[in-house]
N, C-alpha and C positions, 0 to 999 in steps of 0.2 A: 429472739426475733424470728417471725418467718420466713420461711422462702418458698413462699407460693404466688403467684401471679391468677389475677382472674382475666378472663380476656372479655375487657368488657363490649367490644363490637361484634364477639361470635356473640355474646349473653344477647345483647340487642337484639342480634337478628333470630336467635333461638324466641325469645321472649314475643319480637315482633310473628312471628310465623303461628306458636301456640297461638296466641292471640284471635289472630284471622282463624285458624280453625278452632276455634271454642266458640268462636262467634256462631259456627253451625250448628252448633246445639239446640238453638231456639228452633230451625228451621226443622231441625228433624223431631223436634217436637213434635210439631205442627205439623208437619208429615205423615207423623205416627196419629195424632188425630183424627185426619181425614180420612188414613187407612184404615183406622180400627171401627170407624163408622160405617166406612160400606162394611166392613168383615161383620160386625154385629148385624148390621140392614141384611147378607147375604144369609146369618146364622136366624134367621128368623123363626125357622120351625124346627130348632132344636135349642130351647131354651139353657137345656144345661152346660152344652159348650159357649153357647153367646154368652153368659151369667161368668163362666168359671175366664175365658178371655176377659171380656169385662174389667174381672175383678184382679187378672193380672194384670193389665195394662194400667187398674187403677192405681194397684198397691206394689206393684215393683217394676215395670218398666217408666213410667212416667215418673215416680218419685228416683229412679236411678239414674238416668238421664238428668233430672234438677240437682240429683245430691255429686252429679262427676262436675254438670258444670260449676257449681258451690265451688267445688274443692281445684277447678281448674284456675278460677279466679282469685281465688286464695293463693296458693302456687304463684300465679305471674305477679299480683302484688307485691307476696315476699318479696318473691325475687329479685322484684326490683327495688325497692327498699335497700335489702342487702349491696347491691350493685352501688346504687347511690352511696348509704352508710363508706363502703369500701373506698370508692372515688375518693367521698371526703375525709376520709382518714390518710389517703394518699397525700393528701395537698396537705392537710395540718402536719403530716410530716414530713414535707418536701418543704413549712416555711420554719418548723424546728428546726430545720438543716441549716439551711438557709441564716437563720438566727444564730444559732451559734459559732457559724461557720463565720458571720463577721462580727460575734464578738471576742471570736477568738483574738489570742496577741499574737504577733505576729514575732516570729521563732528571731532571737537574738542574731544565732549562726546564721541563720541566708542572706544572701546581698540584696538587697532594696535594689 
């Protein structure tokens, strides 16, 4: 048997806080679009640097951005699954106790 404890109201509020900020992922998305539109509008008479931003904004900050929050929401999901899972293996073994403990017989030697 283990002897590990999880603390599931710090898990909560770790979980609850990740949460609110992964939420801001969209926003800085959306951010990063606005800005990279004036940046290319500003890059206008120098086609090779607006083309070469462009094409990194299209192929690795915008898809790294999508692929942290993927992987951030994946992450609190587990986690809380896990949390759940754990709770409920708590109680199924808090009513194993529980069960045994009143089917036990009740020891000859002790005085009623």
């Amino acid at each position: 048997m283990s002897n590990w404890k999880i603390d599931k109201p710090g898990v909560a509020q770790i979980l609850t806080s990740t949460s609110s900020t992964a939420k801001e992922y969209e926003a800085l998305l959306s951010l990063m679009s606005v800005r990279a539109a004036w940046l290319i509008t500003a890059l206008s008479k120098s086609e090779l640097v607006k083309t070469a931003i462009g094409d990194w904004l299209d192929n690795c900050a915008s898809p790294g951005i999508i692929a942290t929050s993927n992987v951030t929401g994946i992450a609190i999901g587990a986690t809380t699954e896990a949390v759940i899972a754990y709770q409920d293996g708590e109680l199924q073994m808090a009513a194993n106790a529980q069960s045994a403990a009143s089917a036990a017989a009740y020891p000859t030697e002790l005085p009623k």
